[in-house]
C-alpha positions in Angstrom: -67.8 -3.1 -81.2 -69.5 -5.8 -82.9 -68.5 -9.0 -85.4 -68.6 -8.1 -88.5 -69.2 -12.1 -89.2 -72.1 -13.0 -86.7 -73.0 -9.6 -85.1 -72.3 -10.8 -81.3 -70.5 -8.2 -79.3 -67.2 -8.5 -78.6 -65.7 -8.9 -74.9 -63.5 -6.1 -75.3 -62.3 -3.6 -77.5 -58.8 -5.3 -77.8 -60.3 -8.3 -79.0 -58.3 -9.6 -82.4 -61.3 -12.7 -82.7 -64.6 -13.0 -82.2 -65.8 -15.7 -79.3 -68.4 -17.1 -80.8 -67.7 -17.3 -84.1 -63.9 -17.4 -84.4 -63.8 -14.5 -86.8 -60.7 -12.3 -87.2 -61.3 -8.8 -86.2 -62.8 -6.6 -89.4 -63.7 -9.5 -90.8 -66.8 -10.4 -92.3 -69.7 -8.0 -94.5 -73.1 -9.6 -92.5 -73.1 -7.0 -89.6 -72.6 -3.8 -88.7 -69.2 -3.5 -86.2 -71.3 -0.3 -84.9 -74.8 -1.3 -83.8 -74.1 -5.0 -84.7 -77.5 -4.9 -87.7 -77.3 -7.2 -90.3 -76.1 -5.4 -93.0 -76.2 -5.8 -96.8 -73.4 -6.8 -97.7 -72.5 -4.9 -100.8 -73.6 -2.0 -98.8 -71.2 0.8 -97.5 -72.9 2.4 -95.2 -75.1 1.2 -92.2 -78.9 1.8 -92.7 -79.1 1.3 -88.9 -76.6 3.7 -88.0 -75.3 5.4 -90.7 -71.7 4.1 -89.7 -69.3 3.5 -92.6 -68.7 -0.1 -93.2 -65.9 0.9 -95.3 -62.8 -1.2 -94.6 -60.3 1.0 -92.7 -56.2 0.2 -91.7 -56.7 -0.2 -87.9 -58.9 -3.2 -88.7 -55.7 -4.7 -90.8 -52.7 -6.1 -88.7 -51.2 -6.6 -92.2 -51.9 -2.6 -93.8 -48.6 -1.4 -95.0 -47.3 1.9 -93.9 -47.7 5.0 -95.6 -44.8 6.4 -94.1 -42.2 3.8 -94.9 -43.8 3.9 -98.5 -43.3 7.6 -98.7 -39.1 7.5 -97.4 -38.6 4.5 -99.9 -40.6 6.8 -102.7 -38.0 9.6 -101.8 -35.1 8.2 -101.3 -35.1 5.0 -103.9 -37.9 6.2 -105.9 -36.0 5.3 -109.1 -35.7 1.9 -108.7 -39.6 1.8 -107.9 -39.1 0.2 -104.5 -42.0 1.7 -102.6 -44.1 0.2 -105.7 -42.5 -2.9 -105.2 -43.5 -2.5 -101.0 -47.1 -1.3 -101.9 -47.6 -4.1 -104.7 -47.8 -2.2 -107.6 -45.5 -4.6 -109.5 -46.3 -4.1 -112.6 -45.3 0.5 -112.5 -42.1 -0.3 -110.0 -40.5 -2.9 -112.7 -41.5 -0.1 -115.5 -39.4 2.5 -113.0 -36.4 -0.5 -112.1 -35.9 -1.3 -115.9 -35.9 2.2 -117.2 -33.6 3.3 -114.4 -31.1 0.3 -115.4 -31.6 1.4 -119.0 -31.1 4.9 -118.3 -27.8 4.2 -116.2 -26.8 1.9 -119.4 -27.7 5.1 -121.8 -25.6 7.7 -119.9 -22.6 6.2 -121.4 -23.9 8.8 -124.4 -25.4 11.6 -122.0 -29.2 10.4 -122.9 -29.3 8.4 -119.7 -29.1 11.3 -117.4 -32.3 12.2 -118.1 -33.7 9.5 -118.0 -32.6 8.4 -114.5 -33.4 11.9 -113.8 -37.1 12.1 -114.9 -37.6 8.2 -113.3 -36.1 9.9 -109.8 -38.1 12.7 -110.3 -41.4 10.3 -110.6 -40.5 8.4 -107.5 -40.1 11.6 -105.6 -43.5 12.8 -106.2 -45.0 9.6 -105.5 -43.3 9.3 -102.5 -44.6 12.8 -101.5 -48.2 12.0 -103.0 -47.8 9.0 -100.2 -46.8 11.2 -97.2 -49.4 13.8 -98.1 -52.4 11.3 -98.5 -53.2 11.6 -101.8 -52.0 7.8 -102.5 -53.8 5.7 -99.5 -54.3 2.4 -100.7 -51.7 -0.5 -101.5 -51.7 -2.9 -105.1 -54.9 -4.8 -103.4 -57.0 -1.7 -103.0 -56.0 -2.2 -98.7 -56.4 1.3 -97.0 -52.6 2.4 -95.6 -52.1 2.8 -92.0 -50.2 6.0 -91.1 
């Protein structure tokens, strides 16, 4: 493995910074982590190589889980908590107010419906998450499984 930031190899595989350079781990766009090339660094791919420089979870300390996503999809998928978890803000207070509104509404039978099609939408996503199909968080981060 090579830094990403200055393209020196690192001491070990375990290695969270780089030596020389002080670099986190995975971070940096100058070199190649597989051959240690300088690299474009809009590119996505390695023209040394052929490696994909594409950011991945394992290179994130901070890459929220996919599974804990998914269980908080399932089982409180109404309130939009796994949105709130994944930073989609903006879709889990769409789910949180319907829901409240939909409890408020059931007062004249409406409200069932609601809260059921809003529990309905956090199931799938929280399924869509366990299944892959839903693999980055709010900032476009990969998920780690």
């Amino acid at each position: 493995m090579y830094c990403r930031h200055c393209g020196e190899p690192y001491q070990t595989d375990e290695a969270v910074i780089c030596v020389k350079c002080g670099a986190p781990k995975g971070q940096g766009n100058n070199f190649c982590p597989n051959c240690g090339k300088p690299v474009p660094p809009a590119s996505s791919v390695c023209l040394n190589c052929g490696v994909s420089l594409a950011p991945s979870a394992k290179d994130n300390p901070n890459a929220k889980s996919k599974l804990v996503a998914g269980l908080l999809g399932i089982f409180l998928g109404a309130f939009g908590v796994h949105n709130f978890y994944l930073g989609y803000t903006t879709k889990a207070v769409i789910q949180l107010v319907c829901t409240i509104v939909g409890f408020i509404l059931s007062c004249i039978g409406i409200g069932v419906f609601v809260v059921l099609g809003i529990e309905i939408w956090g199931l799938v996503e929280g399924i869509m998450l366990l299944c892959g199909k839903i693999d980055v968080d709010g900032d476009g981060k990969p998920l780690k499984e």
